[in-house]
N, CA and C of each residue as an Amber inpcrd file, in Angstrom:
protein
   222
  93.2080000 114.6230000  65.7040000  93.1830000 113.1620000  65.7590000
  92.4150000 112.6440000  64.5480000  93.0940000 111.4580000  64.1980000
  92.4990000 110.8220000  62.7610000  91.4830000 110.0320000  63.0780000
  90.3660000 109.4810000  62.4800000  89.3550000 108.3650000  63.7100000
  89.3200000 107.6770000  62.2990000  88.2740000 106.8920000  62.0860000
  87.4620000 105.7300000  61.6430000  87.2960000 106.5720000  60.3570000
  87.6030000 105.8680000  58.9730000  87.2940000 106.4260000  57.8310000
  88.4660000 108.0880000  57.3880000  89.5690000 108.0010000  58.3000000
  90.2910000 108.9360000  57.6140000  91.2360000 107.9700000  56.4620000
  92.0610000 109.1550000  55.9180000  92.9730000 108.8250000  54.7690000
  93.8560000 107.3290000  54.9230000  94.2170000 107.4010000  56.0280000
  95.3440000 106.5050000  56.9200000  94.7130000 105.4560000  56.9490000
  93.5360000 105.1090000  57.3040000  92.9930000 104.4280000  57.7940000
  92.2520000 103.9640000  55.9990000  91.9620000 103.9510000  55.8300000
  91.7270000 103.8510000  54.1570000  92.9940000 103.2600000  53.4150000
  93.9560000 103.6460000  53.5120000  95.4340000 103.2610000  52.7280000
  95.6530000 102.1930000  53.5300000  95.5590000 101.5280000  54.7580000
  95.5520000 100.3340000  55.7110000  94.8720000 100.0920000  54.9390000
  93.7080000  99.8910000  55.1250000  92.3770000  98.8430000  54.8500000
  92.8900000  98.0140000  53.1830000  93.3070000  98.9870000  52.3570000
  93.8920000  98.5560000  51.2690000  94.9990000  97.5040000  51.2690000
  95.5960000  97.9650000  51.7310000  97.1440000  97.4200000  52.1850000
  97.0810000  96.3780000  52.5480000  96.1330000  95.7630000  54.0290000
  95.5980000  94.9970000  53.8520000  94.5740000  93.5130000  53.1000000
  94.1680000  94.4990000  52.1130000  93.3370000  94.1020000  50.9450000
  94.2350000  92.8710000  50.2020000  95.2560000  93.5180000  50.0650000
  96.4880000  92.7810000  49.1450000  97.0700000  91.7580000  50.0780000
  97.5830000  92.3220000  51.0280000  98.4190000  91.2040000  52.1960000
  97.7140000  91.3140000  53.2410000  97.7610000  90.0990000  54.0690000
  96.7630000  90.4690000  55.4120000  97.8850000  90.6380000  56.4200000
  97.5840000  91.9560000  57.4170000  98.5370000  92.5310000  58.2450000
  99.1430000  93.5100000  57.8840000  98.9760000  93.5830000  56.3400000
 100.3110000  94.6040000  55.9750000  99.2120000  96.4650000  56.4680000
  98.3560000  96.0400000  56.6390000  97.1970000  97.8120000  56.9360000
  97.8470000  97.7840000  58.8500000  97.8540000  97.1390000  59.0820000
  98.1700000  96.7960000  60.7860000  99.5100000  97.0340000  60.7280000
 100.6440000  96.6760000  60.2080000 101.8660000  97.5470000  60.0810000
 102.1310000  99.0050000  59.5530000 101.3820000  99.2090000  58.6660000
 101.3340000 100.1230000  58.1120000 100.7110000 101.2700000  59.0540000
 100.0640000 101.0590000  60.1930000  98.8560000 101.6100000  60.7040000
 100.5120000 101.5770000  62.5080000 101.5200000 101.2020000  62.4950000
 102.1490000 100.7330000  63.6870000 102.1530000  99.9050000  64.7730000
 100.7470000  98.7980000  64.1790000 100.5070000  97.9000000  64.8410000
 101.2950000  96.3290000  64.7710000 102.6340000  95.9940000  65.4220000
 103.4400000  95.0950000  64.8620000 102.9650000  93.8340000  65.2870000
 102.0200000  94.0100000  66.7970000 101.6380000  91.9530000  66.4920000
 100.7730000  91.8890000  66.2980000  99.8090000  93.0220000  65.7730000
  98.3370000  92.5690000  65.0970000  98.9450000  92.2570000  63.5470000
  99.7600000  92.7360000  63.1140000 100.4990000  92.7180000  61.5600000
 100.7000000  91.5350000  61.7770000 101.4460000  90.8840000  62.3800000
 102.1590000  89.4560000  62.5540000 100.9300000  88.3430000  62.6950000
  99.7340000  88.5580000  63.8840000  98.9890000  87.3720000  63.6530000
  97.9450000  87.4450000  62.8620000  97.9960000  88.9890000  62.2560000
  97.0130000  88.7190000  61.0830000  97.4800000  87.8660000  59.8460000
  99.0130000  88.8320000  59.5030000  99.7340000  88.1560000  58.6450000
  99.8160000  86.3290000  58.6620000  99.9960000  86.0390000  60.0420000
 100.4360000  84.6530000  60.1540000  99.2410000  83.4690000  60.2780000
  98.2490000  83.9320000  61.1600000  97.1700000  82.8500000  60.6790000
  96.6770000  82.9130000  59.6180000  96.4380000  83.9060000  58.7940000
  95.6140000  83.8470000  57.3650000  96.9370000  83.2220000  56.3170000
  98.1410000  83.4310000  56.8320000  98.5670000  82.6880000  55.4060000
  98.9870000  81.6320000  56.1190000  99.2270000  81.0700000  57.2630000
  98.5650000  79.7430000  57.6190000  97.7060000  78.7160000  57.0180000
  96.4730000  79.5630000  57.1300000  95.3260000  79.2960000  56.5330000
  95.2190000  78.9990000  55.2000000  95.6630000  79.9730000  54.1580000
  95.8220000  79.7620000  52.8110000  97.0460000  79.2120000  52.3530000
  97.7910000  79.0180000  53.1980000  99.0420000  77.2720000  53.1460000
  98.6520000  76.1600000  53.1630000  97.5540000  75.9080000  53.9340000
  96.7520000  74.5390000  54.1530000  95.5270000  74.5810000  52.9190000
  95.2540000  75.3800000  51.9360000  94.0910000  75.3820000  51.3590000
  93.3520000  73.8940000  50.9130000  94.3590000  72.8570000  50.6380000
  93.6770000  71.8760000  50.2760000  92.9470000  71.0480000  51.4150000
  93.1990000  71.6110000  52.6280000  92.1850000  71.4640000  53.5420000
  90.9700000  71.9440000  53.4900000  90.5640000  72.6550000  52.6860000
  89.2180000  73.4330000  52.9520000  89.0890000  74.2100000  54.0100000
  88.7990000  73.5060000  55.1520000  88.2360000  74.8070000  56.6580000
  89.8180000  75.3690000  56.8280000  90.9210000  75.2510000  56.5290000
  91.8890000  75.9780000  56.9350000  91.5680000  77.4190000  55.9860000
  91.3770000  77.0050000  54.6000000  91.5410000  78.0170000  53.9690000
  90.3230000  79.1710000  53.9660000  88.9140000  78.8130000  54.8460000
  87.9170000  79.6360000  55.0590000  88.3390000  80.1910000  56.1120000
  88.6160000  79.9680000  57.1340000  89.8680000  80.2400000  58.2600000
  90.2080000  81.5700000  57.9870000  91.5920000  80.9240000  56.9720000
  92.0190000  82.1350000  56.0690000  91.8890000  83.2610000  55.8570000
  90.5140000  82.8900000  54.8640000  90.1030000  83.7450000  54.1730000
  88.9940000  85.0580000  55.4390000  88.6750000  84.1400000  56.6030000
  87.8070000  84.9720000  57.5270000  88.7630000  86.0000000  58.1880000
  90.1110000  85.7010000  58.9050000  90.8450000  85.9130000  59.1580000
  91.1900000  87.5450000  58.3760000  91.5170000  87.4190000  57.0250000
  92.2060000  87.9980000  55.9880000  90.9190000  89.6180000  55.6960000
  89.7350000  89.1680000  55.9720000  88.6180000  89.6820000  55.6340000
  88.6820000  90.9500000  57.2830000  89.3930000  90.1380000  58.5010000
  88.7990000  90.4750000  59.7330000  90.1320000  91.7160000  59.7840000
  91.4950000  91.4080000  58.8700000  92.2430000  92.3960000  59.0040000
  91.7140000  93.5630000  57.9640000  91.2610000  93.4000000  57.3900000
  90.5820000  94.8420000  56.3270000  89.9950000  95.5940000  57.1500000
  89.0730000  95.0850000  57.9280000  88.0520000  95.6370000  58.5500000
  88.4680000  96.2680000  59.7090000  89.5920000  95.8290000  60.5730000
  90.2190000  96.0500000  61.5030000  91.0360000  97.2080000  61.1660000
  92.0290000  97.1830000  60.4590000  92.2120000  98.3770000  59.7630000
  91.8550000  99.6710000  59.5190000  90.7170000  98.9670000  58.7970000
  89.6970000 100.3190000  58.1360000  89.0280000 100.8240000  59.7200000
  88.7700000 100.0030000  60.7880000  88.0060000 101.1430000  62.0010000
  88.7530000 101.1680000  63.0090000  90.5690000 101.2410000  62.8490000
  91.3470000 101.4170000  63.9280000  90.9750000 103.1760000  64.1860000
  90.9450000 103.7360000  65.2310000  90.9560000 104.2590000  65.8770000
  92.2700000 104.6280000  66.8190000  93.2240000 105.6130000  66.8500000
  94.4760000 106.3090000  67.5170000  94.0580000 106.7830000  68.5590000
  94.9920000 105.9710000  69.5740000  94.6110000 106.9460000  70.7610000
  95.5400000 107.7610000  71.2260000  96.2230000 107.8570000  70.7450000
  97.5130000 109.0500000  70.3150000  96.8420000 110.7030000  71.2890000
């Protein structure tokens, strides 16, 4: 079993890095991919709002991290 800080889980966190959700698909997670994907670029659609786009950006930050300490219970 792969845990917290393997290879997989590292290539998510990245993946993520770039697109938010895309480490959560990548990882076989399809509606954490989707509402990560979808509120953060929500969020950074509205930027000239300001709090949408910190939103965003918290959002976008919360899929890296999520990613990076998924855990398989495979």
């Amino acid at each position: 079993m792969t845990g917290q800080g393997s290879g997989g889980n590292v290539l998510a966190a990245v993946c993520s890095f770039f697109i938010p959700g895309l480490g959560q698909l990548v990882q076989g997670r399809i509606l954490s991919a989707f509402l990560f994907f979808s509120i953060a670029g929500i969020g950074y659609f509205f930027a000239v709002l300001i709090i949408p786009a910190v939103i965003g950006g918290i959002f976008h930050l919360w899929s890296i991290i999520d990613a990076a300490r998924f855990v398989s219970t495979d």
